[in-house]
PASEBA-1860 file (N, C-alpha, C; in nm, 3 decimals):
! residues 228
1> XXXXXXXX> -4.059/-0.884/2.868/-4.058/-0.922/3.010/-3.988/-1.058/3.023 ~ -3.927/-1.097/3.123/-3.837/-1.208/3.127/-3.877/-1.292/3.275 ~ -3.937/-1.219/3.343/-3.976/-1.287/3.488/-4.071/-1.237/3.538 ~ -4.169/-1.359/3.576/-4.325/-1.310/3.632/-4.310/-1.399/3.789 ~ -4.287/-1.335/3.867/-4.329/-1.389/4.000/-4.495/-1.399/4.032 ~ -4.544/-1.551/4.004/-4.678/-1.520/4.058/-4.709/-1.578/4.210 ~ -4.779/-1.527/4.311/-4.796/-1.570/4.430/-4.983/-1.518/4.448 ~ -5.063/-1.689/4.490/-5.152/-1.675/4.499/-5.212/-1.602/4.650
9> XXXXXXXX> -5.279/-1.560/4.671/-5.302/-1.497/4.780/-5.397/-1.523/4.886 ~ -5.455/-1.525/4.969/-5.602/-1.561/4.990/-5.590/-1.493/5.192 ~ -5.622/-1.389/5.201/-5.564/-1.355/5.340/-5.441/-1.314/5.407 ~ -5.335/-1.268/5.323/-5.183/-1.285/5.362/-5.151/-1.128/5.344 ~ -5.219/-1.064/5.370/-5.154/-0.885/5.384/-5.042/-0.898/5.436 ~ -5.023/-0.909/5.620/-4.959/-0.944/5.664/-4.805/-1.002/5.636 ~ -4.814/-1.105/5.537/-4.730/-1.172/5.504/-4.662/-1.142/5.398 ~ -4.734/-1.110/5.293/-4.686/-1.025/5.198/-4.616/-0.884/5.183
17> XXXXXXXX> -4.628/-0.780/5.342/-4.576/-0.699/5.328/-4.434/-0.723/5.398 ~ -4.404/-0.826/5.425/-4.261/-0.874/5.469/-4.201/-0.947/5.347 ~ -4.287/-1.008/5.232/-4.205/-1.067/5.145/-4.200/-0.980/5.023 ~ -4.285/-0.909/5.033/-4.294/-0.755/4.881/-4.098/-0.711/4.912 ~ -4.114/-0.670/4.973/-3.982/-0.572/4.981/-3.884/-0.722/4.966 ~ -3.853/-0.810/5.057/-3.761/-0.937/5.013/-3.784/-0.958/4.880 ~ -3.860/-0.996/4.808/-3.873/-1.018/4.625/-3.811/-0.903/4.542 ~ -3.858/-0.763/4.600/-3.822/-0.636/4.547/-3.655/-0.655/4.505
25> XXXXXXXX> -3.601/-0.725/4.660/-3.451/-0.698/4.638/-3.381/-0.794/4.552 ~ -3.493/-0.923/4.568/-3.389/-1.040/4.482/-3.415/-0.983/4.330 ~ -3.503/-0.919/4.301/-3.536/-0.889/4.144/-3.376/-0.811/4.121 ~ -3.385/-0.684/4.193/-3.312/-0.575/4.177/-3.163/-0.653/4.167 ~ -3.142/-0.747/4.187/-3.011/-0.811/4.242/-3.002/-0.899/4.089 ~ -3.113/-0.964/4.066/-3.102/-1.017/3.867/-3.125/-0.942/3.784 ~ -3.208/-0.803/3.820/-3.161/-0.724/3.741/-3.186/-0.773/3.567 ~ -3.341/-0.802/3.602/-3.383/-0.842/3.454/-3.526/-0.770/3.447
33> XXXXXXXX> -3.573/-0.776/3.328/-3.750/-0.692/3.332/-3.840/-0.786/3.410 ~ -3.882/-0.772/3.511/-3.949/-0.879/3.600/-4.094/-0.805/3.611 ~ -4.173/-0.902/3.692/-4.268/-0.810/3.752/-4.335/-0.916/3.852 ~ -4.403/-0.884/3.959/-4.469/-0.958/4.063/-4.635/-0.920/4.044 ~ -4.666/-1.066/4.086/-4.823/-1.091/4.025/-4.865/-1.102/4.158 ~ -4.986/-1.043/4.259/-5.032/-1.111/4.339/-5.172/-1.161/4.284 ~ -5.215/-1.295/4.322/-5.347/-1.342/4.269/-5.420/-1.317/4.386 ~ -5.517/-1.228/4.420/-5.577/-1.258/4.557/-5.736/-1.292/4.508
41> XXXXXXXX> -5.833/-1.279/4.606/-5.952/-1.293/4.638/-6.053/-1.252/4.511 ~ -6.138/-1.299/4.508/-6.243/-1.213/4.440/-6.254/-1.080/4.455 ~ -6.322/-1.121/4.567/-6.344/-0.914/4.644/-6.282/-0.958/4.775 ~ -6.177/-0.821/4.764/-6.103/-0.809/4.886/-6.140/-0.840/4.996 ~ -6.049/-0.927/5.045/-6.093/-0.943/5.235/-6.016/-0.880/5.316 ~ -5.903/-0.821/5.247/-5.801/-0.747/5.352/-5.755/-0.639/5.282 ~ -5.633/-0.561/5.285/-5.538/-0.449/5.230/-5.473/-0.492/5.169 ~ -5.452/-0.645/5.133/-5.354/-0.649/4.991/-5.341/-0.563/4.933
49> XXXXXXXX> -5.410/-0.560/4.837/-5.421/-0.457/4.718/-5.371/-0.304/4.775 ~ -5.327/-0.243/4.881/-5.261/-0.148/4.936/-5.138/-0.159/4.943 ~ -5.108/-0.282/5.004/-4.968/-0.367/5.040/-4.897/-0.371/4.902 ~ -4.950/-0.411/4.762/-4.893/-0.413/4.650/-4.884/-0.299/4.603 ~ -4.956/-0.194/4.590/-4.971/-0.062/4.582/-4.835/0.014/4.604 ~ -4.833/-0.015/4.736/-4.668/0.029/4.802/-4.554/-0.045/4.763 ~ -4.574/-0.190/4.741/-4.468/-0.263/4.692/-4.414/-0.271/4.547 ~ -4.521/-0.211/4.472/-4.532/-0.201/4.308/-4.556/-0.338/4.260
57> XXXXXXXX> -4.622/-0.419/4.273/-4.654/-0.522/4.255/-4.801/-0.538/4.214 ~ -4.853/-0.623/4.080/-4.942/-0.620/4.045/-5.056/-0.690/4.089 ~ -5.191/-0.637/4.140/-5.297/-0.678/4.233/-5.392/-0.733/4.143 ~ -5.399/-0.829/4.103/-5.519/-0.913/4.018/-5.603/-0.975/4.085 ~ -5.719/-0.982/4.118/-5.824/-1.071/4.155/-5.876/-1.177/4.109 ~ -5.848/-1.266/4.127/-5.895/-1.368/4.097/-6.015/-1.462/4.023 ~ -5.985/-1.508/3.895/-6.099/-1.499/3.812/-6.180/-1.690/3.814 ~ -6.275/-1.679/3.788/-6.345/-1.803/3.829/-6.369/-1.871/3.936
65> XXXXXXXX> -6.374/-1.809/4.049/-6.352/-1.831/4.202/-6.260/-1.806/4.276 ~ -6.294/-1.859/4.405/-6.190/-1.821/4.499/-6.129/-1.949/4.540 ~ -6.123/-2.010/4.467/-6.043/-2.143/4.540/-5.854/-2.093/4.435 ~ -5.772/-2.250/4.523/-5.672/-2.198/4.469/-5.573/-2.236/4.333 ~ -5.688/-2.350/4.277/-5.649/-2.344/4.154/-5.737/-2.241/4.021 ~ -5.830/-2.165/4.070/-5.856/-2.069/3.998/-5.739/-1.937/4.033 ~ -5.709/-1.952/4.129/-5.580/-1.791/4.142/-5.462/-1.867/4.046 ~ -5.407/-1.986/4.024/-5.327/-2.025/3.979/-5.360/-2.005/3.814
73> XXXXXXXX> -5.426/-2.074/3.767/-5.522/-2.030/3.596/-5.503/-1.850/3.585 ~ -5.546/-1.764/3.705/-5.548/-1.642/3.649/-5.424/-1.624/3.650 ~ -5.309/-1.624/3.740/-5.171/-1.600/3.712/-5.145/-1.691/3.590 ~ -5.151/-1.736/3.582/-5.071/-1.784/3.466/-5.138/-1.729/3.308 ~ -5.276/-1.667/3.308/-5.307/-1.624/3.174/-5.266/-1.443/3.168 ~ -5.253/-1.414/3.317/-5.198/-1.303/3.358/-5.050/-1.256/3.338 ~ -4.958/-1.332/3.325/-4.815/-1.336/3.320/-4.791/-1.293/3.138 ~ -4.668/-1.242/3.200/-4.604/-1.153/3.050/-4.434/-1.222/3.046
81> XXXXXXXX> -4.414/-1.284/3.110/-4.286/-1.312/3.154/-4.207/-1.419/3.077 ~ -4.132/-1.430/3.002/-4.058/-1.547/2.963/-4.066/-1.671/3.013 ~ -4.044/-1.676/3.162/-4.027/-1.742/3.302/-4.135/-1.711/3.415 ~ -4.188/-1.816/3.476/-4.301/-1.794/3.562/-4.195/-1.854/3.668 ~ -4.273/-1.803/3.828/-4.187/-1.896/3.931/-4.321/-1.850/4.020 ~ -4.339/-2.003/4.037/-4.461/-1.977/4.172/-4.437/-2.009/4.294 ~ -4.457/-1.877/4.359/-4.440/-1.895/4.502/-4.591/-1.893/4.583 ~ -4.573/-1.920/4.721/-4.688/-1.920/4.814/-4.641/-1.778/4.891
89> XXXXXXXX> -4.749/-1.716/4.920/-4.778/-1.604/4.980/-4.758/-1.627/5.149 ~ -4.734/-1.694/5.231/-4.706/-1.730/5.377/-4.588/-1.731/5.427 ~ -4.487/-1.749/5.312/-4.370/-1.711/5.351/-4.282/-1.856/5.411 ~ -4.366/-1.954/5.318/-4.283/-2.095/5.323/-4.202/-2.083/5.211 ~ -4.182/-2.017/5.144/-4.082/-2.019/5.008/-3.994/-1.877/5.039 ~ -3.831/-1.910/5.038/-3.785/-1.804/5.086/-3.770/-1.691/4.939 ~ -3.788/-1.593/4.954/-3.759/-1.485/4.794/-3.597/-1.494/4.763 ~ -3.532/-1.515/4.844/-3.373/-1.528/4.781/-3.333/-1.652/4.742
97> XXXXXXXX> -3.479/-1.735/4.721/-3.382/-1.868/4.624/-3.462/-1.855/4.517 ~ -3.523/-1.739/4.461/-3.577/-1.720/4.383/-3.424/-1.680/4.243 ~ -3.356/-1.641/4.288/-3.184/-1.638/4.229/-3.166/-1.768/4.183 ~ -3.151/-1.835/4.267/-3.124/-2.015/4.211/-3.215/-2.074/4.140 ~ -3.351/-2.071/4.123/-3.440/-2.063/4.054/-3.391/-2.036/3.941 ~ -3.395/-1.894/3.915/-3.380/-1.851/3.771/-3.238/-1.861/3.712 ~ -3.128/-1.867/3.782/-2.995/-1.919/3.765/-2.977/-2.028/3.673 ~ -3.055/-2.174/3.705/-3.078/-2.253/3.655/-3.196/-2.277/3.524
105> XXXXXXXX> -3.218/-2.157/3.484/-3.307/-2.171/3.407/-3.317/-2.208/3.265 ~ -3.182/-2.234/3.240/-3.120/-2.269/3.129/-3.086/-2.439/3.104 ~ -3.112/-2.493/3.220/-3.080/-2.672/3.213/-3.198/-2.730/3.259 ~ -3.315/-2.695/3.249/-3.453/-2.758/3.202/-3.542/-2.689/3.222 ~ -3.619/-2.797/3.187/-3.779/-2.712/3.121/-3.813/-2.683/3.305 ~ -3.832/-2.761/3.355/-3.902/-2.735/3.488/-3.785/-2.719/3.600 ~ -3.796/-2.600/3.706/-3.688/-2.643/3.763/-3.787/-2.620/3.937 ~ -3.721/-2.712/4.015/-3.837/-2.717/4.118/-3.751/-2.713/4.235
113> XXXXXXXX> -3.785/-2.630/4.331/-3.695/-2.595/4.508/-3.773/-2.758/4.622 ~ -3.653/-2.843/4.602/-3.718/-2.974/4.665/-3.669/-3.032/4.812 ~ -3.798/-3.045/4.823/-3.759/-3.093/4.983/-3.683/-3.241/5.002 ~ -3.752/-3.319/4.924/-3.714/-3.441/4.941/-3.540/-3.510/4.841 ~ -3.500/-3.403/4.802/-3.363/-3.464/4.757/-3.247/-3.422/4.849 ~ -3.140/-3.461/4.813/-3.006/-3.439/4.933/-3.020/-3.314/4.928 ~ -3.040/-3.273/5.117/-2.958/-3.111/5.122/-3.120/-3.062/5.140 ~ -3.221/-3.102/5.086/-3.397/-3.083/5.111/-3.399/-3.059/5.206
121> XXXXXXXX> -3.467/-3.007/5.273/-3.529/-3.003/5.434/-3.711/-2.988/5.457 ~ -3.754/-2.948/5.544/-3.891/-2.917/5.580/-3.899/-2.869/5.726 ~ -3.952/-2.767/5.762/-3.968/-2.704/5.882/-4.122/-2.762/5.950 ~ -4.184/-2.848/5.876/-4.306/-2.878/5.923/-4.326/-3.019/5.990 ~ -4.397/-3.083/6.072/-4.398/-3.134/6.193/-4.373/-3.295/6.070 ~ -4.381/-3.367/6.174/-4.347/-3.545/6.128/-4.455/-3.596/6.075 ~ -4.571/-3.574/6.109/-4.713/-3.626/6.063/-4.721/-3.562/5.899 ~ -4.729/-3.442/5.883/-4.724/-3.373/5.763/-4.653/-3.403/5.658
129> XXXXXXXX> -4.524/-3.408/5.696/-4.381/-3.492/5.610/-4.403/-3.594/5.596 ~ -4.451/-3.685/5.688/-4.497/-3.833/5.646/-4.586/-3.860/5.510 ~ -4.716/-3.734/5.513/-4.815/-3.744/5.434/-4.767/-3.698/5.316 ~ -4.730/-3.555/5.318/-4.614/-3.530/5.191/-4.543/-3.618/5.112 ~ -4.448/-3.674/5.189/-4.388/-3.777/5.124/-4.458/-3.880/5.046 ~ -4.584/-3.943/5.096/-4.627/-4.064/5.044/-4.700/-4.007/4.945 ~ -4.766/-3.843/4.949/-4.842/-3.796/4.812/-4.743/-3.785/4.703 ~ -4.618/-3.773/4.730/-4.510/-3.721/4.623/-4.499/-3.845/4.572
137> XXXXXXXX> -4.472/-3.949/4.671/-4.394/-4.093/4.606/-4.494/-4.193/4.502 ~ -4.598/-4.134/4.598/-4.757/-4.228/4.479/-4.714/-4.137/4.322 ~ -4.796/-3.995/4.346/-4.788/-3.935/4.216/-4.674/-3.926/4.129 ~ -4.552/-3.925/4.181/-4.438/-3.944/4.081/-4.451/-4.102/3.994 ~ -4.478/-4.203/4.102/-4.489/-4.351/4.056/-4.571/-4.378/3.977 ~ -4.701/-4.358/3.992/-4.844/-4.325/3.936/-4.810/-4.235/3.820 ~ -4.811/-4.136/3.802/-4.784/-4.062/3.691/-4.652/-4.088/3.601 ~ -4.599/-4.127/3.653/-4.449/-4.134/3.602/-4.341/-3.989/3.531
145> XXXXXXXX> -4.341/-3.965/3.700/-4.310/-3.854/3.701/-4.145/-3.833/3.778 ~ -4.060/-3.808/3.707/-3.929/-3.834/3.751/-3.851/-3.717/3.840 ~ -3.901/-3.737/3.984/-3.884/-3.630/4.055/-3.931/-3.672/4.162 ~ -3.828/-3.599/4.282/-3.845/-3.616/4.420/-4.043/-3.572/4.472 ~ -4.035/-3.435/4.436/-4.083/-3.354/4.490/-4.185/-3.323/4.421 ~ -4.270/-3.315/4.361/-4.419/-3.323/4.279/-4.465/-3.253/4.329 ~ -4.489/-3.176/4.451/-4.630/-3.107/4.514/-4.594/-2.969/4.586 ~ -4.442/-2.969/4.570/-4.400/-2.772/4.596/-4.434/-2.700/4.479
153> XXXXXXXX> -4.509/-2.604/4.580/-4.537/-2.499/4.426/-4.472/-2.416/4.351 ~ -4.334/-2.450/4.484/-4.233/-2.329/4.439/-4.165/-2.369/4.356 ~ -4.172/-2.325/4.168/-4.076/-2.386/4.069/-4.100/-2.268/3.955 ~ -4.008/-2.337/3.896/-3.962/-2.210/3.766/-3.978/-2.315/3.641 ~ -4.113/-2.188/3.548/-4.142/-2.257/3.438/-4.154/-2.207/3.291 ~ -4.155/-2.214/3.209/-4.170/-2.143/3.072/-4.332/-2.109/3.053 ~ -4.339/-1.977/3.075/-4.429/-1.924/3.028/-4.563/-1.961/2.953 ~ -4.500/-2.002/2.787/-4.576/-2.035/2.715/-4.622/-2.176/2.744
161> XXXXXXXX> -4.550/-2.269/2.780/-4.555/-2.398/2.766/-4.660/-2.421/2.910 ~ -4.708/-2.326/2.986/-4.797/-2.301/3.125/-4.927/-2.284/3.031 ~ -4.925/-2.189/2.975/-5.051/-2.103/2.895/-5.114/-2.202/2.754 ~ -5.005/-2.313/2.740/-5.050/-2.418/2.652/-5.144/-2.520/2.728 ~ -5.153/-2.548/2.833/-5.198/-2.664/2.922/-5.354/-2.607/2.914 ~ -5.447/-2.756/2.979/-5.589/-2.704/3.009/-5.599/-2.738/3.111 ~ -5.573/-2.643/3.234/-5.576/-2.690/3.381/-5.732/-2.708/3.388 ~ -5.789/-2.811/3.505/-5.934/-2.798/3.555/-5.901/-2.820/3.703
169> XXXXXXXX> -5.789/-2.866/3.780/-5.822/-2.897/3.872/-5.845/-2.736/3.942 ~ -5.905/-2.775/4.068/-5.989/-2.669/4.208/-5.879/-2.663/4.295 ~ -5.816/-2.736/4.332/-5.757/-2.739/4.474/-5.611/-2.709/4.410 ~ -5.516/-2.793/4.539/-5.384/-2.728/4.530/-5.338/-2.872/4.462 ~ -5.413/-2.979/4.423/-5.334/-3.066/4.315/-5.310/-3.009/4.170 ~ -5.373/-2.847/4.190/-5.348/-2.849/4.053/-5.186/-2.796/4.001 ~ -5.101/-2.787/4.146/-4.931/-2.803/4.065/-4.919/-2.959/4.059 ~ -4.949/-3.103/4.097/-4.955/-3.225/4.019/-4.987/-3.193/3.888
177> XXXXXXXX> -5.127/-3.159/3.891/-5.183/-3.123/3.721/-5.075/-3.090/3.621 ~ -5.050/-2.949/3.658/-4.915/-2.878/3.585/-4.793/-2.946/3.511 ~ -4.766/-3.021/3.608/-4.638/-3.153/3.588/-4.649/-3.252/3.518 ~ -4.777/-3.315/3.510/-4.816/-3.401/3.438/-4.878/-3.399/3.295 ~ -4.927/-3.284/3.284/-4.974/-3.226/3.169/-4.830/-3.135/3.061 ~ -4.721/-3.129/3.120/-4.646/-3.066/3.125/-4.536/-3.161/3.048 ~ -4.563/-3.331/3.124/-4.492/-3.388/3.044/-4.546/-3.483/2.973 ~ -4.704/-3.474/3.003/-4.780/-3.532/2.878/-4.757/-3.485/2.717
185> XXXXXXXX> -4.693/-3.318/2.741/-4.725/-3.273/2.631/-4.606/-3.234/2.535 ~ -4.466/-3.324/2.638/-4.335/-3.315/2.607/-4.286/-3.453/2.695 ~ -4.267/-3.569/2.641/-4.222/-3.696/2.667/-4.069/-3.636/2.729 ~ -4.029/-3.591/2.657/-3.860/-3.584/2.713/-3.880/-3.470/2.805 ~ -3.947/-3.403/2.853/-3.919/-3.289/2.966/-3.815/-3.302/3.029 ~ -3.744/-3.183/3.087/-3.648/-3.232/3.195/-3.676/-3.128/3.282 ~ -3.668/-3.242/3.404/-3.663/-3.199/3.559/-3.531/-3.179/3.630 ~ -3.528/-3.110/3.660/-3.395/-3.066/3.763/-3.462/-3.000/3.896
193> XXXXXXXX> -3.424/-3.040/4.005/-3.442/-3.001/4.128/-3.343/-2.921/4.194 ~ -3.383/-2.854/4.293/-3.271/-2.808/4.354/-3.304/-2.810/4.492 ~ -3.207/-2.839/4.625/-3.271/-2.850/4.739/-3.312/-2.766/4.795 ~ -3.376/-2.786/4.861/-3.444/-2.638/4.972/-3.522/-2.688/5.068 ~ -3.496/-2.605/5.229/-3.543/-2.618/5.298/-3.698/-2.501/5.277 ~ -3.790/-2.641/5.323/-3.943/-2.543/5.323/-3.974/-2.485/5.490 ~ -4.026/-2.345/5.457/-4.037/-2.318/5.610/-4.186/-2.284/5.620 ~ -4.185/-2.300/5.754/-4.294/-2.263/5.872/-4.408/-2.144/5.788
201> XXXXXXXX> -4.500/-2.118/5.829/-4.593/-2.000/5.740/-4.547/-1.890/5.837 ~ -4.513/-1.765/5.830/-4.492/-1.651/5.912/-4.570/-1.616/6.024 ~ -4.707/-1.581/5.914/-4.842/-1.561/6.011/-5.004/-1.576/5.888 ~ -5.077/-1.599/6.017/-5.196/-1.632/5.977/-5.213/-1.827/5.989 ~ -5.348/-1.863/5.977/-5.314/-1.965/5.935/-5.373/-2.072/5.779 ~ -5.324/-2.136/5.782/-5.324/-2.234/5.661/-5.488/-2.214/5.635 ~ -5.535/-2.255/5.502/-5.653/-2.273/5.397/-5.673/-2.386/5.380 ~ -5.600/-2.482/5.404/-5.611/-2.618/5.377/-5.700/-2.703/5.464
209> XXXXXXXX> -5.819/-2.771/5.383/-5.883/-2.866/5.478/-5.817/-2.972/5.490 ~ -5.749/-3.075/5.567/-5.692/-3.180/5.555/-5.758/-3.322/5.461 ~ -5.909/-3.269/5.544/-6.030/-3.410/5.445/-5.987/-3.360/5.293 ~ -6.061/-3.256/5.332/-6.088/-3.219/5.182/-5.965/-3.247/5.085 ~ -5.841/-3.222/5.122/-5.707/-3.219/5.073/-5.673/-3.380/5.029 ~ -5.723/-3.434/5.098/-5.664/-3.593/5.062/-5.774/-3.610/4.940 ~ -5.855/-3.615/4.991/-6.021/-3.626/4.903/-5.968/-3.605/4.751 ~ -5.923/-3.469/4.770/-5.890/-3.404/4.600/-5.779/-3.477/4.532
217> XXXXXXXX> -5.660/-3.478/4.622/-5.570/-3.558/4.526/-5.605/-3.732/4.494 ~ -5.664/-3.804/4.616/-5.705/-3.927/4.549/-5.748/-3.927/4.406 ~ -5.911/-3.831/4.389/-5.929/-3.793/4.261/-5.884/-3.789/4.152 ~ -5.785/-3.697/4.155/-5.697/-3.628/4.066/-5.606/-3.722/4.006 ~ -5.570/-3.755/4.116/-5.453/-3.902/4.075/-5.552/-4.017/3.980 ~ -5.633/-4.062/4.016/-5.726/-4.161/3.950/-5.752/-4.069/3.789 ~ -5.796/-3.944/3.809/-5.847/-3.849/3.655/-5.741/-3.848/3.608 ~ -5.642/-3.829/3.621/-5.481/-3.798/3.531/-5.470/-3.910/3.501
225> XXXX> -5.467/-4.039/3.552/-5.363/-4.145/3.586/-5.502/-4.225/3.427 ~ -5.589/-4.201/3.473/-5.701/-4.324/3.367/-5.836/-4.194/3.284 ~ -5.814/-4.080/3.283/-5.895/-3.967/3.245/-5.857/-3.910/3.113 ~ -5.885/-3.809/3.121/-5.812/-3.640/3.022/-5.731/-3.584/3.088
END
């Protein structure tokens, strides 16, 4: 297997049956042994698992809870793929730069779709981008992490070198985690970015508590930065 699309899930039938068939085509178009992972729920809250059914895409449930760094841990011990590329299930990550993604997969270890370098964009309001920005600019500084963009989930990674790490974080710092542990465990890593505009969620809405969301990465940043 050479490519594992994993996309965590949590409510996104809907959304997923507009991006199943878009992924379907970018695969068919690289034309390599791929396969698509959805991570959803514990026990079903919707028809996913129907939606993948029809899409041929593999329906895993989610192991150690339902938050969304346990769907992230199960995709990744779940994957068969040479290459992992994690996308979000809402349809802020478009499936046809999933090509440029793996295009580049040959000029570093991590390759990440970034908002904040030339040619970047963001479809999401000024308040949000503001906050974005200053989580990216701390944790890159703080961690010393050489990269625009630290906190899109959408990136392309080596397999094994995912399944080597000991993720713990709960929330969605755990793609910070990833990165940092990533080049804790390889001093010379290399980052390459590529720009991309992030868009709008299709439908449904967001999982994210805002408290809670700041709450976790303060944490996280302090546990990485002076922790394990």
């Amino acid at each position: 297997m050479k490519l594992s699309i994993i996309i965590p899930s949590y409510l996104e039938e809907e959304n997923l049956r507009i991006l199943l068939p878009r992924i379907n085509s970018v695969l068919k178009t690289i034309a390599v042994p791929s396969e698509v992972l959805i991570i959803d729920t514990e026990t079903p809250l919707d028809s996913t698992a129907e939606a993948c059914a029809l899409y041929g895409a593999r329906y895993i449930p989610r192991v150690g809870g339902n938050r969304y760094g346990d769907a992230v841990r199960t995709g990744i011990h779940a994957a068969q793929g040479e290459y992992c590329i994690f996308m979000d299930a809402d349809g802020s990550h478009t499936p046809e730069f999933i090509e440029k993604l793996f295009a580049e997969r040959e000029r570093a270890d991590v390759i990440i779709a970034s908002r904040y370098i030339d040619g970047g964009d963001t479809d999401n309001g000024k308040v949000l981008v503001l906050m974005s920005w200053i989580v990216n600019a701390v944790y890159a500084l703080v961690l010393g992490l050489n990269c625009k963009d630290v906190s899109n989930s959408f990136k392309l990674y080596h397999r094994e070198e995912l399944q080597a790490l000991d993720l713990r974080c709960h929330n969605f710092d755990i793609v910070e985690e990833m990165l940092f542990k990533l080049k804790k465990r390889n001093k010379k890593l290399h980052i390459l970015e590529l720009p991309y505009t992030f868009k709008k969620r299709m439908f449904g809405s967001t999982k994210r508590n805002l408290v809670a969301f700041m709450v976790s990465y303060g944490w996280t940043l302090i546990r990485l930065r002076f922790g394990k």
